[in-house]
C-alpha positions as CSV (number, residue, x, y, z in Angstrom):
1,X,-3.9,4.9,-14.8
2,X,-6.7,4.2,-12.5
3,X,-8.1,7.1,-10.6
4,X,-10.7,7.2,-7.4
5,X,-11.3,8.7,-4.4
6,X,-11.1,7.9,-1.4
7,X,-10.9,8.4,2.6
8,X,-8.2,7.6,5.0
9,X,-10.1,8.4,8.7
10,X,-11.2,11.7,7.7
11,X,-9.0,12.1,5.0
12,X,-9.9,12.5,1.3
13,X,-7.1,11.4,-0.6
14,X,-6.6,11.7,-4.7
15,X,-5.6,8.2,-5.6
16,X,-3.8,7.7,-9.0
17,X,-2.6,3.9,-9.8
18,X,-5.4,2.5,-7.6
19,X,-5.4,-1.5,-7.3
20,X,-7.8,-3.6,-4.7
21,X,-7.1,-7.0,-5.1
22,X,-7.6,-10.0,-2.0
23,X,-5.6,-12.7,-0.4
24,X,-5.1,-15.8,-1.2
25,X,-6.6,-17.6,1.9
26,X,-8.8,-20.6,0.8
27,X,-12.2,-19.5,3.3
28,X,-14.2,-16.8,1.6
29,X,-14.6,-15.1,5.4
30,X,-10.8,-14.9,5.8
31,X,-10.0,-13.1,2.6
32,X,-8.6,-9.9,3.4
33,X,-8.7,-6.5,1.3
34,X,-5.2,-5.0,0.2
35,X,-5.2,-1.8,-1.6
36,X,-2.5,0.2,-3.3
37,X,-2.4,3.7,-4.6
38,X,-0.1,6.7,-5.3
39,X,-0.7,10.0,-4.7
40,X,0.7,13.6,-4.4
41,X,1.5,15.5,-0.8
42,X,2.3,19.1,-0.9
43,X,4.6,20.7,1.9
44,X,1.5,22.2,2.9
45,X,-0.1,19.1,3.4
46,X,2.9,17.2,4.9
47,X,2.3,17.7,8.6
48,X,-1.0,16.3,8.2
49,X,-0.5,13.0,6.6
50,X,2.9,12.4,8.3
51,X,1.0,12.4,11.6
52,X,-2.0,10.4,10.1
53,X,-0.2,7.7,8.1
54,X,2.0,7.8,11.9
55,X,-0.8,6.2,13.2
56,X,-0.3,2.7,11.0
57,X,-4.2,1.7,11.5
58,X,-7.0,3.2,9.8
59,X,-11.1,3.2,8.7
60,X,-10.5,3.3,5.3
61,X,-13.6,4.0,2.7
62,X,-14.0,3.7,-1.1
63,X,-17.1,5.6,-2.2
64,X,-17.0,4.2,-5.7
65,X,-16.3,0.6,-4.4
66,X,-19.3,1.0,-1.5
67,X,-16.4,0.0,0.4
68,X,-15.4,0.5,4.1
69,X,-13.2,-1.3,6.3
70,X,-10.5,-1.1,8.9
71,X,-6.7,-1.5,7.2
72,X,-3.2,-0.8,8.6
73,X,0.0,-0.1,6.5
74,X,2.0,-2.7,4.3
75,X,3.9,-1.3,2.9
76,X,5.0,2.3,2.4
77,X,7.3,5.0,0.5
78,X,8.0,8.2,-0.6
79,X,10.1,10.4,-3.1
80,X,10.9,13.5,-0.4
81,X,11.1,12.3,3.0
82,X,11.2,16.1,4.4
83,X,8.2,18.7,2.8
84,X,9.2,21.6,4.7
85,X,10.6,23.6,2.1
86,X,7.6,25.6,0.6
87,X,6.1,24.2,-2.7
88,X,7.4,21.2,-2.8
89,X,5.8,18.4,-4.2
90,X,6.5,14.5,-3.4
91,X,4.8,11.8,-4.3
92,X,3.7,8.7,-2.5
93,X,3.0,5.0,-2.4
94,X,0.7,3.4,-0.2
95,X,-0.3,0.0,0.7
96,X,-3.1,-0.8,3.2
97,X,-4.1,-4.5,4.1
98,X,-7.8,-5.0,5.6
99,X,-7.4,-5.8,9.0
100,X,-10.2,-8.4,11.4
């Protein structure tokens, strides 16, 4: 299980299952970034990243990968689809795709 950091807009997020791979495209300056991660939201936190991952474009930023660049959603899921029940935990699946 691969671990890091990182920061959707202001956002520090906990990533467990963290991949970065790149496209397929045959010109080096067209590849694009995908990344894909899971990690946990607490009803607490639920407002907040609803309304951020609402926004479907982001500056995303990997400290441990010197990495920054702008991505929007690929794909997306989750195990509870309504947090407002105090202490509940659900966790989440995210893919963001580098965009030009």
């Amino acid at each position: 299980m691969t671990k890091t950091t990182l920061w959707i807009d202001d956002t520090e997020i906990h990533a467990s299952n963290f991949k970065e791979e790149t496209n397929d495209q045959s010109c080096p300056h067209q590849q694009k970034r995908k990344v894909s991660f899971d990690f946990k939201v607490t009803s607490e936190e639920y407002h907040h990243i609803a309304t951020l991952l609402y926004k479907m474009n982001f500056c995303i930023r990997i400290p441990t990968l010197e990495a920054k660049f702008n991505a929007s959603i690929s794909d997306y899921s989750t195990s509870i689809t309504d947090l407002y029940k105090p202490n509940q935990v659900a966790d989440y699946h995210l893919e963001l795709v580098e965009k030009d």
